[in-house]
C-alpha positions in Angstrom: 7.3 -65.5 18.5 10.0 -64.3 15.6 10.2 -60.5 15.3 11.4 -59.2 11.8 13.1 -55.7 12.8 13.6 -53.8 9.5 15.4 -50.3 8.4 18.0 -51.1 10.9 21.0 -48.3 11.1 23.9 -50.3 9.8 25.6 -49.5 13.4 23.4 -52.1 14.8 24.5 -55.4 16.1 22.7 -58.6 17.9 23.4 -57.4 21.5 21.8 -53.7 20.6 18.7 -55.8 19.5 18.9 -57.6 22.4 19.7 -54.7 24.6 16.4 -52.7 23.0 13.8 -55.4 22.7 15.1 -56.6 26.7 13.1 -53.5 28.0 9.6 -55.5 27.0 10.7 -59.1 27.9 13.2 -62.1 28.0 14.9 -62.1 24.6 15.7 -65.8 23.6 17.6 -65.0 20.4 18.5 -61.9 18.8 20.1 -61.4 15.0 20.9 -58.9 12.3 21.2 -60.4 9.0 24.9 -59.5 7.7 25.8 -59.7 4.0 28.5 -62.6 3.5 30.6 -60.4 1.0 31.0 -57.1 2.3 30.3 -57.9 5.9 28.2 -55.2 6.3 24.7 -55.2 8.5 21.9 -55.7 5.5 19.8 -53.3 7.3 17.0 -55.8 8.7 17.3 -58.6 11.7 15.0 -61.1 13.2 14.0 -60.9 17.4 13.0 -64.6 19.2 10.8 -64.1 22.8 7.6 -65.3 23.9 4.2 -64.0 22.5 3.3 -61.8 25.3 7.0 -60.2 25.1 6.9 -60.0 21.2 3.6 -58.5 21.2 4.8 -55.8 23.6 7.8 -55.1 21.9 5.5 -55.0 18.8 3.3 -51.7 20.1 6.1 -50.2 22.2 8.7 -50.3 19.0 7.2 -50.8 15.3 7.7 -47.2 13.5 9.9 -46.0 17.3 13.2 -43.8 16.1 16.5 -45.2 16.0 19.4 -43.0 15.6 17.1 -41.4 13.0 15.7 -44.5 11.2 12.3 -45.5 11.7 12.2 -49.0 12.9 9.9 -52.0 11.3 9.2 -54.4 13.8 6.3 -56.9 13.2 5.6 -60.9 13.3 7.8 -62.8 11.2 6.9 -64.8 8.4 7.8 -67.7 7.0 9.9 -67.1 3.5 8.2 -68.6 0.6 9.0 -69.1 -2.9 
C-alpha cells in the first residue's frame, strides 16, 4: 500500500518518515517530495508497507501532531490528468 503523508514540517526527511511510520509496521520505502530548484522539502511525501501496516499507520497518524503541523496521511492515489 502507498501512503501520501501531507503538511509535512519542511525539517522532515525520508528516514524521519521511516523512523515514524516504523512504530506500525515494516516500511518498504519511504520519501518526501523535494522541489528540484530550491531543494527544499515541498511539504508532502509518499510511505510504501503492506496493507495491514498502512492501514495501521493510517488510524494511529492521519490528523496526529508533528512539530505543530497536523499530518495528512491517507491511501495514495494514482495521479491523473
Amino acid at each position: 500500500m502507498k501512503l501520501f503523508v501531507g503538511n509535512l514540517p519542511w525539517r522532515v526527511r525520508d528516514n524521519d518518515l521511516v523512523e515514524m511510520f516504523s512504530e506500525h509496521g515494516h516500511v518498504t520505502s519511504a520519501n518526501v517530495v523535494m522541489d528540484r530548484d530550491t531543494g527544499r522539502s515541498r511539504g508532502f511525501g509518499f510511505v510504501e508497507m503492506n496493507d495491514d501496516d498502512g492501514n495501521k499507520a493510517i488510524q494511529a497518524l492521519n490528523e496526529s501532531d508533528l512539530d505543530g503541523r497536523a499530518i495528512n496521511v491517507n491511501e495514495a492515489h494514482a495521479k491523473t490528468r
